[in-house]
C-alpha positions, -999 to +999 in steps of 0.1 A: +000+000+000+014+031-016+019+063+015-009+088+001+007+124+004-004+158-008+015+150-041-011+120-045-044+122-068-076+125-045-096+094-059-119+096-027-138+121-038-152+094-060-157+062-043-150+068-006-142+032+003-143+000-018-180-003-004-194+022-027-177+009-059-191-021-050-223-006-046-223+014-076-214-018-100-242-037-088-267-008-096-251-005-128-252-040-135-291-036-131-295-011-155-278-032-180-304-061-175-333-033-175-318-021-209-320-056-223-361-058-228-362-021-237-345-026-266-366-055-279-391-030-291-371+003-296-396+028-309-424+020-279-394+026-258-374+053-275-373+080-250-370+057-219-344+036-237-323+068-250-327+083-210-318+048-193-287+041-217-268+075-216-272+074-178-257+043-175-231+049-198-224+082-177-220+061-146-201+034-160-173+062-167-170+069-137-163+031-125-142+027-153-122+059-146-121+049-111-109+018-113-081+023-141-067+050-120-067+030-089-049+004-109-021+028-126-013+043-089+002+005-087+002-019-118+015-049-097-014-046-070-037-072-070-068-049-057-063-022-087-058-051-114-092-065-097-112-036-100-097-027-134-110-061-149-143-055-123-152-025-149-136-038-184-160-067-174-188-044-167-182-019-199-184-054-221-216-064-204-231-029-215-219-027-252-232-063-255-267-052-245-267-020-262-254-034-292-286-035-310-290+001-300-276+015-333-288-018-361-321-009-350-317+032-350-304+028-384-331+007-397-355+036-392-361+066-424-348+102-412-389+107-412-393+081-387-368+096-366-378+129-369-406+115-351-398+098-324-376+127-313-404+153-318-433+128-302-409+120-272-400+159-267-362+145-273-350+176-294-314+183-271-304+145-284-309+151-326-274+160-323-263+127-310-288+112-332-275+126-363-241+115-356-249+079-351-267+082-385-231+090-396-222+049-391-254+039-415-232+017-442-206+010-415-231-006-389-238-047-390-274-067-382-284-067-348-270-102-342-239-093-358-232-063-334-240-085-303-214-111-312-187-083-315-198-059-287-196-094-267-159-095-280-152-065-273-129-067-241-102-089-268-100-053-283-085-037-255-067-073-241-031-058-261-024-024-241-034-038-209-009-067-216+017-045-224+012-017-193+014-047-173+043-062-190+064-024-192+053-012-156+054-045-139+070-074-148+099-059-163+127-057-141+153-026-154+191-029-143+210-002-128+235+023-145+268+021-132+279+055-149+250+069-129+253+056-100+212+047-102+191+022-109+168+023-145+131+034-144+109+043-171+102+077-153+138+088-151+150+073-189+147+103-204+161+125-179+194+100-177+195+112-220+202+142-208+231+140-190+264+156-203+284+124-197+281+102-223+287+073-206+255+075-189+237+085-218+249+055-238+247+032-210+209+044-203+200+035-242+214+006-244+206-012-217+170+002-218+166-011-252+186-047-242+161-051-215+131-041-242+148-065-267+144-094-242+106-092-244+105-083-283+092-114-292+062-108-266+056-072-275+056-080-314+026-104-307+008-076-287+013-054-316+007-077-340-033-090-323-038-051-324-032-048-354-054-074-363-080-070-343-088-031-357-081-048-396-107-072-388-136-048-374-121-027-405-133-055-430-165-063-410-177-026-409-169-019-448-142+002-440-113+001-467-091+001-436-079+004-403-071+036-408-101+048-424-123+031-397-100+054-366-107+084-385-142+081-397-150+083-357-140+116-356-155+126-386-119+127-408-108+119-440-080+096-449-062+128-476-062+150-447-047+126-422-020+122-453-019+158-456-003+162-421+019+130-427+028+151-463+038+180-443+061+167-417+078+152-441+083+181-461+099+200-433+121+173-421+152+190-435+144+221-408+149+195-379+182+181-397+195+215-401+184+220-360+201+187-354+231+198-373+237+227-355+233+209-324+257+190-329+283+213-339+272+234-309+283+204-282+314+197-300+303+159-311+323+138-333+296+115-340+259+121-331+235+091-317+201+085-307+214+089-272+226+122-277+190+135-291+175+148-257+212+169-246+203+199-239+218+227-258+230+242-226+249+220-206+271+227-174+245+240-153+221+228-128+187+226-145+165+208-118+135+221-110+108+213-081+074+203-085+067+237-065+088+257-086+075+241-115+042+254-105+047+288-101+064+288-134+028+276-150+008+298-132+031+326-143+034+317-179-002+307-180-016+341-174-025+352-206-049+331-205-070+348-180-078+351-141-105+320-142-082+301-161-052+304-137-082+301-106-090+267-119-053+257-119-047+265-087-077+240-076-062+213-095-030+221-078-047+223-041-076+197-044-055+172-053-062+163-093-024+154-098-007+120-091+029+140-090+060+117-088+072+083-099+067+050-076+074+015-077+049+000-101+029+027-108+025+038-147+050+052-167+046+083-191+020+113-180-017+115-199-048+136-182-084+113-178-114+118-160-152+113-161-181+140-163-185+137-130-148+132-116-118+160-112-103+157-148-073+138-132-038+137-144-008+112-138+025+126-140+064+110-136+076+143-124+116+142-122+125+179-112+133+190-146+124+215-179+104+186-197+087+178-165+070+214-164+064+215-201+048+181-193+025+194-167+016+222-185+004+202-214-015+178-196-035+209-175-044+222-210-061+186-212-074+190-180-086+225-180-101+217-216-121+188-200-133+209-172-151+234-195-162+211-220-180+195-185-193+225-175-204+238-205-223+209-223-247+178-211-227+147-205-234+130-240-217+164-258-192+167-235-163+148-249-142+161-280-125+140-312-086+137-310-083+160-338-087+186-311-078+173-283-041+185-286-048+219-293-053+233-257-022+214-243-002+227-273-009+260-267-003+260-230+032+246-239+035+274-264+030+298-240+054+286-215+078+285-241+073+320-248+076+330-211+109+308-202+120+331-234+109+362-225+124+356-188+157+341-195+186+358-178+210+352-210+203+346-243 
């Protein structure tokens, strides 16, 4: 049992004890079996079906949300992986009984529709409506989208394979040049250390350690892949591809537009690299040498508190309620800070409609760790408004998006560390 501190995510405010998790998967689990005979007969039931459905879903968020972050606070505990599989279990259950939802939507004429909505005074959900209509030539029989709504949890059987196998079971050797032992959380900050020995030490023995598992994580890959080419060829998608992107409402040319692009202005990153390395006086330039800082010889940590004040400082522009609402993530507790035994690598922001829109962190008392937590608080904050703003079933936002409010709150502290440096 991990020591909860003030640097510690505040997922009480949830589910107070184990008790009310419980309590809250039963009652779910009824609502899934009072779905079940509502959708036999879907226009006498329209509007209590619609009601019932989206409020379960809401509420099953929330268990899910609850019990994946339990289980990333420590991937080796047996209580988090239990109430992680509790809710995967529970979210299958629910797409298999609401997988005939959409066969049967879809079977009805845009009159028909029109008036069901306007008979069952359900104007607020055309929206939602309208976008399920989207999936017309992409959605199977009724039977058909039972059998793979029942199969659903083989979808998702890859990444939680490979968290458990990257956070858990593997077991990373120590760096002699460093005089520390190998984490995920402090790889990147061991790449930036002027010696190389460390540096090439870190890489190679974090990727000789990956290496021993490659077979395993190729067959991860390789069932995801072929799990999404599969639904792809079921749904009358052309591809995988195609299928991610038609979700949020994207074409294939303009996903190859952005591919087109980067490409085009690789040479700007050579030249950057190129200078870089003439900069640091390298002979020979590696992939352990990509995250040296340009200034070297200097002490660049930099607190959690610090780091902070440095985001409250160069988030301002964005405006007094803005910076209000950071300052409650940073007091109620919405952060899981630094790294622990076990607990998930990387950083990423998640939350429910009804939950703090929570965010895990690896802090290591560096630059990249404040840029880090800046961009994941433009996630966060995002999510808060989007919440406030709009009923639960508009409240969420496509991935096309998503990165443009974490983007610009790195942008922004970018321009202030600029602004404020002491030299140039």
């Amino acid at each position: 049992m991990r020591k909860i501190t003030k640097y510690n995510w505040d997922l009480s405010k949830i589910f107070e004890n184990a008790e009310k998790f419980d309590e809250e998967v039963e009652s779910i689990k009824k609502s899934v079996e009072e779905l079940k005979p509502l959708g036999d007969d879907l226009k006498k039931n329209f509007k209590n079906y619609l009601l019932l459905m989206t409020d379960t879903m809401r509420r099953l968020y929330t268990v899910y949300n609850y019990a994946h972050r339990t289980h990333d606070e420590d991937t080796r505990d047996s209580h988090g992986q239990k109430l992680s599989m509790v809710a995967n279990t529970l979210l299958n259950d629910f797409q298999t009984a609401t997988s005939s939802f959409r066969p049967a939507l879809l079977s009805l004429s845009e009159e028909e529709l029109d008036k069901l909505i306007k008979d069952n005074d359900l104007e607020n959900f055309r929206k939602y409506l309208d976008r399920i209509f989207r999936f017309k030539e992409h959605t199977l029989t009724s039977g058909e989208e039972k059998i793979l709504g029942s199969m659903g949890f083989l979808q998702g059987a890859p990444s939680d394979a490979y968290n458990l196998l990257k956070n858990s079971d593997i077991e990373y050797p120590y760096i002699e040049s460093a005089d520390k032992k190998l984490t995920d959380a402090n790889f990147t900050s061991l790449l930036r250390n002027p010696d190389v020995n460390v540096r090439k030490e870190t890489f190679e023995k974090y990727y000789e350690t990956l290496g021993g598992v490659d077979n395993t994580i190729s067959s991860l890959q390789y069932s995801n892949v072929k799990g999404l080419t599969t639904e792809a060829s079921l749904r009358n998608f052309k591809s995988a591809r195609e299928m991610e992107l038609f979700k949020d409402d994207v074409t294939v040319n303009v996903y190859d537009n952005m591919i087109e692009g980067v490409r085009e202005n690789l040479p700007t990153l050579h030249k950057y690299y190129e200078i870089k390395k003439k900069h640091l006086k390298l002979e020979e330039q590696h992939m352990y040498d990509v995250y040296l800082p340009l200034a070297t010889g200097k002490d660049d940590k930099v607190s959690y508190e610090e780091g902070k004040e440095i985001v409250l400082k160069a988030l301002r522009p964005l405006g007094d309620e803005y910076i209000e609402i950071l300052k409650e993530a940073f007091e109620n507790r919405w952060i899981d800070v630094y790294p622990q035994d076990g607990k998930r690598s990387g950083a990423y922001y998640s939350g429910s409609y009804d939950t703090d829109p929570y965010i895990l962190m690896n802090y290591t008392d560096d630059l990249d760790s404040v840029f880090t937590l800046a961009h994941e608080l433009g996630h966060s904050v995002h999510s808060y408004y989007s919440r406030k703003n709009n009923e639960f079933i508009y409240s969420g936002y496509t991935i096309f998006v998503e990165e443009v409010a974490s983007t610009t709150n790195e942008l922004l502290l970018l321009d202030y560390l600029m602004k404020n440096a002491k030299t140039d």
